[in-house]
C-alpha positions in Angstrom: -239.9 19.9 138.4 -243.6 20.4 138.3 -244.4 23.2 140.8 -247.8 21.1 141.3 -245.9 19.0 143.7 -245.4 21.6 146.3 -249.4 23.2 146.4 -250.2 24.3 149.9 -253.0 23.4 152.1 -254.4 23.0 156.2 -252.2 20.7 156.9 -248.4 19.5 156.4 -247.0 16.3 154.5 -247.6 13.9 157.3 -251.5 15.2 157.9 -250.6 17.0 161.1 -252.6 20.2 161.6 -250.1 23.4 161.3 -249.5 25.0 164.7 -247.2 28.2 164.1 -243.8 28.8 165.6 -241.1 31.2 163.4 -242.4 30.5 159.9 -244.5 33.4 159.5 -248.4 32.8 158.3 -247.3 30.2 155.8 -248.9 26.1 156.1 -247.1 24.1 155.8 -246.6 21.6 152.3 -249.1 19.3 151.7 -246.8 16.7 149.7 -243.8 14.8 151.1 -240.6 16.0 151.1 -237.9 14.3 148.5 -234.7 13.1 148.9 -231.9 12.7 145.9 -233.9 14.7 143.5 -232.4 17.9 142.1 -235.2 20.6 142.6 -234.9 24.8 141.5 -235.4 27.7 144.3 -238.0 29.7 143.1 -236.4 33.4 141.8 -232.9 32.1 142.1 -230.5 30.3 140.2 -230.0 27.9 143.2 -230.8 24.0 142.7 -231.3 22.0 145.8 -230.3 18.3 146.0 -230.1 16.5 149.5 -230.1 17.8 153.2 -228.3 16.6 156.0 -228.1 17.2 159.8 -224.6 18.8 160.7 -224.0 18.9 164.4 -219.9 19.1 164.6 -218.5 22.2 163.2 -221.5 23.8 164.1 -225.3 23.7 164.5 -227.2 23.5 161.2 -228.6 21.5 158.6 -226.4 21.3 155.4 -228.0 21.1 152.2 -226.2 19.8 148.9 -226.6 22.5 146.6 -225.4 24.2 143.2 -225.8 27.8 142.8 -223.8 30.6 140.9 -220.0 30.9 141.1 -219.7 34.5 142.0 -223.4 36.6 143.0 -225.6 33.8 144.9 -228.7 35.0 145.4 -229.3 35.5 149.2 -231.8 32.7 150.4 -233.5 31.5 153.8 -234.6 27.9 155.2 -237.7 27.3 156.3 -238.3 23.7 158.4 -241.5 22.5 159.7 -239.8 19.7 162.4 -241.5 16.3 163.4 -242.8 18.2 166.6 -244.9 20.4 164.3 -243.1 23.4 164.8 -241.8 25.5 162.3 -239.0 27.6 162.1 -237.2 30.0 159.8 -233.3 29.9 159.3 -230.7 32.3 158.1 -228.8 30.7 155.8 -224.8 30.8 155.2 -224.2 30.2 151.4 -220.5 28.2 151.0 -219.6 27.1 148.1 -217.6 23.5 147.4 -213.8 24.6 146.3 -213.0 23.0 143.1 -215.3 24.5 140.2 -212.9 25.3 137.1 -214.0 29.1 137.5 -217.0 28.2 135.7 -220.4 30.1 136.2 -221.7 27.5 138.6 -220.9 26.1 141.7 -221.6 22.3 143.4 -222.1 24.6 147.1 -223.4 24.3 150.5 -226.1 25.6 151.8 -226.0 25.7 156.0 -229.7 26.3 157.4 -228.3 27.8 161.0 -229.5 26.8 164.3 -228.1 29.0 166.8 -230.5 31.2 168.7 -233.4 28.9 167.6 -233.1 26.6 170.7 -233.0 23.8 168.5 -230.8 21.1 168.3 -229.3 19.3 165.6 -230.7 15.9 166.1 -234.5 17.3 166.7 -234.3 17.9 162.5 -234.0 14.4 161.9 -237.3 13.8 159.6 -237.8 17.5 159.1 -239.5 18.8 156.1 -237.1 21.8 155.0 -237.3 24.2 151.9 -234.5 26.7 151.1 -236.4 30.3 149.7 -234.7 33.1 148.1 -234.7 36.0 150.6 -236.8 38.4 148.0 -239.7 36.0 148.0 -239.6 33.9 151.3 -243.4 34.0 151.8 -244.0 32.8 148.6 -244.9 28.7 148.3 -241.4 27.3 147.7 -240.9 24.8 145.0 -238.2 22.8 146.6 -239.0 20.1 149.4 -235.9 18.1 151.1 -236.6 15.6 154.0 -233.9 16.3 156.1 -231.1 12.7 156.9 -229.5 12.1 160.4 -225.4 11.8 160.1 -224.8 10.3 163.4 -222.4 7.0 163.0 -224.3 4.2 164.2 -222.2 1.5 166.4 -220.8 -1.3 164.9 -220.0 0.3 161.9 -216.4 1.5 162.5 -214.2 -0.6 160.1 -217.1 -1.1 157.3 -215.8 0.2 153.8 -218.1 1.7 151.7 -216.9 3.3 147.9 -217.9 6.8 146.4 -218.0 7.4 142.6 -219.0 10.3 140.4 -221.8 10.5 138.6 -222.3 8.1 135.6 -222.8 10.4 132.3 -222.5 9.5 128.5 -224.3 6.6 128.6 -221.9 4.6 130.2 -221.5 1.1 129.0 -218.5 -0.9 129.9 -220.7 -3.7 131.8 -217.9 -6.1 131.4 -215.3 -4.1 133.3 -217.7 -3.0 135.6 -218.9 -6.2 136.9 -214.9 -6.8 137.1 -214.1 -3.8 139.2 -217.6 -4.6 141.4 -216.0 -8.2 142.2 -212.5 -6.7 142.7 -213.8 -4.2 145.3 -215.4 -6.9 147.3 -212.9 -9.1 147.7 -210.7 -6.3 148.9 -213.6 -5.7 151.1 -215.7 -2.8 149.9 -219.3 -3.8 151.0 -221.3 -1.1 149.4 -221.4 1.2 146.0 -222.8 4.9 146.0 -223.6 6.0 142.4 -225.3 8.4 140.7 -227.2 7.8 136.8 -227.2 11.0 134.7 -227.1 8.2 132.1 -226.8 5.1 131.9 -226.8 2.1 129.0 -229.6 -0.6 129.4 -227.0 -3.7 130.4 -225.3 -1.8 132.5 -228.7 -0.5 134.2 -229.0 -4.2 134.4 -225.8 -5.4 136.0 -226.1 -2.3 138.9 -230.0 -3.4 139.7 -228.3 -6.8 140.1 -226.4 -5.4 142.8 -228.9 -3.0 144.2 -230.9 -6.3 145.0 -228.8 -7.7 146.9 -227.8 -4.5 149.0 -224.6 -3.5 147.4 -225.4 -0.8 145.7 -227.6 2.9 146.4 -227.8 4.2 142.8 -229.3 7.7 142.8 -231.1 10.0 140.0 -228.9 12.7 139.2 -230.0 15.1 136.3 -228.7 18.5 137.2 -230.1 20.9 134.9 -227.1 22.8 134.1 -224.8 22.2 131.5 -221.4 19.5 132.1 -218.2 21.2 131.1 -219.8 24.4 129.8 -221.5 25.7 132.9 -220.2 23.1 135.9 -217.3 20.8 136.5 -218.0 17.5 135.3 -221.7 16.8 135.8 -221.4 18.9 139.0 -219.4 15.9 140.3 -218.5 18.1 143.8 -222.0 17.7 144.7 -222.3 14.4 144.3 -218.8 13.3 145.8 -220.2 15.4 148.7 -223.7 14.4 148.9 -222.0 11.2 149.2 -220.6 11.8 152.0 -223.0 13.0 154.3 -225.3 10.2 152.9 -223.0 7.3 154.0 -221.4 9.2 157.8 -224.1 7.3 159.9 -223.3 3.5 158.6 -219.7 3.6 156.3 -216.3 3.5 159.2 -214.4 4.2 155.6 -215.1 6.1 152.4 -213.3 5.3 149.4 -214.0 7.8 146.7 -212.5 6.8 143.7 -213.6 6.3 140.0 -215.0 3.4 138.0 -211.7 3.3 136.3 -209.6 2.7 138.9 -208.7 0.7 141.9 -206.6 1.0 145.2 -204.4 -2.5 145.4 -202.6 -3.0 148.9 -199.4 -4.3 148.3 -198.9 -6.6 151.3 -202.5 -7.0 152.7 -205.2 -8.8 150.7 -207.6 -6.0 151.8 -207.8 -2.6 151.6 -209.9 -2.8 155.3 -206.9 -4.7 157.1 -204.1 -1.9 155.2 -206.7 1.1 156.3 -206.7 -1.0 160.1 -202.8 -1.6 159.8 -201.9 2.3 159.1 -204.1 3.7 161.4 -202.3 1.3 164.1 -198.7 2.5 163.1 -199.4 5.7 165.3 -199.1 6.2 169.0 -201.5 6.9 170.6 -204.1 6.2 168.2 -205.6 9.4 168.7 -202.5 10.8 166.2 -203.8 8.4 163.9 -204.6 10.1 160.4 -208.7 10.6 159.4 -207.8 10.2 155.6 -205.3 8.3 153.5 -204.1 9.4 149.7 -203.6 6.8 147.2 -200.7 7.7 144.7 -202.2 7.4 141.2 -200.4 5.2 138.7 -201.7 5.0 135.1 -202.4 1.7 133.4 -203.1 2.4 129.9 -205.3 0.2 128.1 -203.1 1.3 125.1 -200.4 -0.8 125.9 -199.7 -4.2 125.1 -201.2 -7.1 126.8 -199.3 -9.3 129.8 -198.1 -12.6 127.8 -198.6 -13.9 131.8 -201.7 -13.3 132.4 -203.1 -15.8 134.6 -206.7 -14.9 133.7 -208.7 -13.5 130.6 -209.2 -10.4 133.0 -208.4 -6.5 132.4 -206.5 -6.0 135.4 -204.4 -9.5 134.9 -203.8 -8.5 131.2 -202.8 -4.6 131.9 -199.9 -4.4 134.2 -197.9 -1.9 132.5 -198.2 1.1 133.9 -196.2 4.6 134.6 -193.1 3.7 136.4 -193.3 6.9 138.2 -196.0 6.8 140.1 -198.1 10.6 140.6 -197.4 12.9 143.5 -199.5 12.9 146.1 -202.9 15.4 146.0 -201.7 14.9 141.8 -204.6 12.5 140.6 -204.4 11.1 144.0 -207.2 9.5 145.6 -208.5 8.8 149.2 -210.0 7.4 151.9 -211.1 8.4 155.2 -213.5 8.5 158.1 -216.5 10.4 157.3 -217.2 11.5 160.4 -214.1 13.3 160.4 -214.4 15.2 157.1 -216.0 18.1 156.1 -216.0 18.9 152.4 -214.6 16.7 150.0 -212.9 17.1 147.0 -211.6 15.2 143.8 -208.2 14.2 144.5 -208.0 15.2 147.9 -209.6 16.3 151.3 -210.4 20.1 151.3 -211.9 19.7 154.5 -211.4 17.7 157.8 -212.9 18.2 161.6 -211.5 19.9 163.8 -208.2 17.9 165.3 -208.1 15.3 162.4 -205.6 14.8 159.7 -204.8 13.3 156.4 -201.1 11.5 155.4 -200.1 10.1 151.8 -199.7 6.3 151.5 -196.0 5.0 150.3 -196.1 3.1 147.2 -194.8 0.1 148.8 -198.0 0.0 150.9 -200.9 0.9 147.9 -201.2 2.5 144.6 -204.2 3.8 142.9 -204.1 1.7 139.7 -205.7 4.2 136.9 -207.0 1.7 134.1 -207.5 4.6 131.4 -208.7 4.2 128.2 -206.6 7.3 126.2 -204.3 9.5 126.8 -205.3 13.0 128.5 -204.7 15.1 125.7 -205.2 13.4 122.9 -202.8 10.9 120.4 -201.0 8.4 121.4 -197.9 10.4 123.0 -198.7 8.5 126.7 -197.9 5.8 125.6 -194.0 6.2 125.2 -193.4 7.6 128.9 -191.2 5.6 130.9 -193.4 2.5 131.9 -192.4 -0.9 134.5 -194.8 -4.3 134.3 -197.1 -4.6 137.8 -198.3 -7.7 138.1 -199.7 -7.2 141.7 -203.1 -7.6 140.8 -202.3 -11.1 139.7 -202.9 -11.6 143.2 -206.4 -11.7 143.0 -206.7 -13.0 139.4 -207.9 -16.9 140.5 -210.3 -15.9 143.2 -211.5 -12.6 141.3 -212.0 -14.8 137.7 -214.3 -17.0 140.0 -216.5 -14.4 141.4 -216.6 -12.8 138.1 -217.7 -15.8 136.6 -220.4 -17.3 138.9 -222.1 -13.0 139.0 -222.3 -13.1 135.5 -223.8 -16.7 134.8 -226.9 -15.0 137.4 -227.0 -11.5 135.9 -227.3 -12.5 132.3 -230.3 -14.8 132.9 -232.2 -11.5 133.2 -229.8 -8.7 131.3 -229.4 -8.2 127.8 -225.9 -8.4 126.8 
């Protein structure tokens, strides 16, 4: 990050001359602040991502973070608000549960309102910077704009889906326009992503969607190591980021992976199972937040359905493990994001107060796991005890149809 970009002057981001408030003798920055761009804390090993208004478990703003595992450096907020004041924040340093024990963290850091006589929705806009305490009057070299999280109406039974972020150049565009056409017709109408890397057709195919609203595909290069360093490409922040980034206008999240896909078994949508579970309970007040997926494996290792009804992948896999996982086991999930807290991989870590989560029978949904190899290694996974599922044949005329017309448009303009 080029420190150039956060150079002081008179006058803030917006041109408005600096008027005081908390902040100490500091103006305030002269660029604008940045959203979805990893950015480092000056004399700290912290790495800032995304900020987001919190206003429900308490009163803060919660920025998507990645720090050290164990010995964060101590840091402060500072926030010059749309008002023109400016205020400095203590700041409560949480880290995100699931990190392998490795030396970093995907972690939150809460900017605290209380005894500041602000609240929570007067941040909307704000121009915030997280500083380490040793150094706070030192320009900072981190700028987030800070995103409301308030659930606009209407909203309440859209579906929006969560994956990790893209790494290794991915470059199945093939399947990928499949599982994009699946989704929709089981009524997902939009795509978080994040690009650590990503091959040029399938750059492509997701700009396809991106113009026509589907998808909000974010920069994501993390400068710590995957694997080594932090879980996966630092996948907890993203999972999380995505969540505060779609509570104001997703009713549902599904967070899942570009591998798999949740198939009701009676409905023909995943919004009508997520509306016919929720109604099962009485009063609907008891009526669970989030919803686990049992995760089946359909390895691609196996041999091809003889029945397939359509030169697709998931009409020409259907084998898959007879026993399905248990639940909060490779599981994945659902749920209101309004209601959660902190997400994790296979499972909620974190709800609001009052709500709950509840595993889905396997006569209701599955999580169909499309894998490519086996999890260790060889070819041992393929001689568990497997059954044929052929409930994606469901979809196979209407899904072969969308699949077709997509690709006769995105391949006028992608290479293949």
């Amino acid at each position: 990050m080029d420190d150039s970009l956060f150079l002081y002057c008179s006058q803030n981001w917006e041109g408005r001359t600096e008027t005081g408030g908390d902040g100490g003798d500091l103006p305030p920055p002269a660029q604008a602040p940045l959203d979805a761009v990893w950015q480092p804390v000056a004399s700290t090993r912290f790495y800032v991502y995304s900020a987001y208004v919190e206003r429900r478990t308490l009163a803060a703003v919660r920025v998507i973070a990645a720090t050290r595992t164990r010995g964060a450096d101590s840091v402060i907020c500072r926030m010059w608000l749309p008002d023109n004041r400016t205020l400095t924040l203590k700041a409560r340093v949480k880290p995100i549960r699931e990190n392998w024990n490795l030396k970093y963290s995907a972690t939150y850091v809460l900017c605290l309102l209380r005894e500041t006589g602000v609240k929570p929705q007067e941040t909307v806009g704000a121009s915030l910077s997280v500083l380490a305490s040793t150094a706070q009057h030192r320009p900072p070299t981190n700028q987030l704009i800070v995103l409301d999280t308030n659930p606009r109406k209407g909203n309440e039974e859209t579906l929006h889906v969560c994956v990790k972020p893209f790494h290794f150049s991915y470059a199945r565009s093939d399947w990928l326009l499949e599982w994009f056409e699946l989704n929709r017709l089981l009524g997902v109408s939009h795509f978080y992503m994040y690009n650590e890397s990503l091959s040029a057709p399938v750059t492509c195919l997701i700009e396809h969607y991106r113009k026509q609203g589907l998808v909000t595909l974010l920069p994501w290069k993390l400068p710590i190591v995957s694997k080594v360093e932090i879980r996966t490409e630092g996948q907890f922040a993203a999972f999380n980021d995505c969540l505060y980034r779609s509570m104001s206008a997703a009713g549902w999240l599904l967070v899942i992976d570009v591998d798999e896909v949740v198939l009701p078994r009676r409905e023909r949508t995943l919004s009508a199972l997520l509306t016919a579970l929720r109604a099962a309970y009485n009063p609907p007040s008891k009526a669970p937040s989030a919803f686990l997926f049992r995760n089946a494996f359909f390895y691609l290792g196996w041999e091809d359905d003889a029945e397939a009804p359509a030169p697709l992948l998931t009409s020409r896999k259907t084998r898959r493990w007879a026993a399905p996982h248990a639940v909060k086991n490779r599981s994945k999930y659902a749920l209101r994001p309004r209601d959660a807290v902190e997400l994790g991989n296979h499972f909620v870590w974190e709800l609001a107060p009052g709500a709950s989560s509840v595993g889905v029978p396997t006569d209701r949904a599955l999580l169909h796991h499309y894998r490519m190899a086996c999890e260790y290694g060889g070819q041992q996974c393929l001689t568990v005890p497997s059954t044929v599922d052929r409930t994606a044949h469901r979809w196979a005329d209407d899904l072969l149809k969308r699949v077709n017309a997509e690709k006769d448009t995105y391949l006028k303009t992608c290479p293949t």
